[in-house]
C-alpha positions in Angstrom: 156.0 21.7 172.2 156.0 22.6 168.8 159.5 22.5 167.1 159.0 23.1 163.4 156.1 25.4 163.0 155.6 28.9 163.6 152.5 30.0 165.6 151.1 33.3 163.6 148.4 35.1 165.4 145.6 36.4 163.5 144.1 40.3 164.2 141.4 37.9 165.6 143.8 36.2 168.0 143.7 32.8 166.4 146.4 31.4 166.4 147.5 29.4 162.7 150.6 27.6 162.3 153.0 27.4 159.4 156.1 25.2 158.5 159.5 27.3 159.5 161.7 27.1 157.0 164.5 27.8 158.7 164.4 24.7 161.4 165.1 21.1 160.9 162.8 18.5 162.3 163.7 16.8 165.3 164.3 13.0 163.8 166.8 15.0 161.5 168.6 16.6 164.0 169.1 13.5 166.4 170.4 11.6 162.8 172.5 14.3 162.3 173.8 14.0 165.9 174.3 10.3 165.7 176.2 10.7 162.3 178.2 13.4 163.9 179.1 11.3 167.1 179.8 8.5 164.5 182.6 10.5 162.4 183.8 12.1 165.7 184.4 8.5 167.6 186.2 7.2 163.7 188.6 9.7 164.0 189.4 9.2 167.6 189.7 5.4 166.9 192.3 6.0 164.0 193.9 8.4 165.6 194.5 6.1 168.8 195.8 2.9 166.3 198.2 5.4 164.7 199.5 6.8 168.6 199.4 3.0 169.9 200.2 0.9 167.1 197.7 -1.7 168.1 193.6 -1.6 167.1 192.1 -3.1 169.4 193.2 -0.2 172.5 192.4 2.2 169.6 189.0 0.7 169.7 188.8 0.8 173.3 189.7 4.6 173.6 187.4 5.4 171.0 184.2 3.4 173.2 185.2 5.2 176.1 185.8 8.3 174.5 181.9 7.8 172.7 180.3 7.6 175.9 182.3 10.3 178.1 182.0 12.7 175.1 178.1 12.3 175.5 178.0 12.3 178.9 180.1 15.8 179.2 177.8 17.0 176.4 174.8 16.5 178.0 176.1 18.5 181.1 177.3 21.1 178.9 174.1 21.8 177.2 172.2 21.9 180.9 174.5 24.5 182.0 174.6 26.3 178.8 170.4 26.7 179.5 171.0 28.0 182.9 173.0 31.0 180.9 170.7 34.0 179.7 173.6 35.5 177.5 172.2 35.6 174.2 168.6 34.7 174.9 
C-alpha cells in the first residue's frame, strides 16, 4: 500500500509515482501519535495530583487512563471505517 506517493497514469497507462505533498509519512504520523498520547496522559496525570492531592494515584489514573484511551481509540477508528459518510 502506498501511503505517500501519488500514482499518476500516463495516456499510455503507465503508471508513475510522485511524492504527495500533502501527506505525512507513516513513521511521522505514529511519532506524532505517541507525542500526542504523551501530552494527553501528562495532563491527565497533573490534573489527577491536583483533584487527589497525592502523585502517586495521579500516576496511576494517568496509566490506566493511557491504555483505556488507546484501547477505545482503536475501536473508534474500526467503526468509524465501517461509516461511508464522507468517503
Amino acid at each position: 500500500m502506498i501511503t505517500d506517493q501519488l500514482i499518476l497514469h500516463s495516456k499510455e497507462g503507465k503508471r508513475t509515482y510522485a511524492k504527495d505533498k500533502n501527506s505525512e509519512s507513516p513513521k511521522r504520523s505514529i511519532v506524532k501519535s505517541i507525542s500526542w498520547r504523551a501530552i494527553g496522559t501528562l495532563d491527565t496525570i497533573l490534573i489527577a495530583w491536583f483533584v487527589t492531592g497525592t502523585l502517586s494515584l495521579a500516576f496511576s489514573i494517568g496509566v490506566i487512563e493511557l491504555v483505556t484511551k488507546m484501547v477505545l481509540y482503536f475501536f473508534h477508528e474500526r467503526v468509524w471505517n465501517t461509516i461511508n459518510w464522507g468517503k
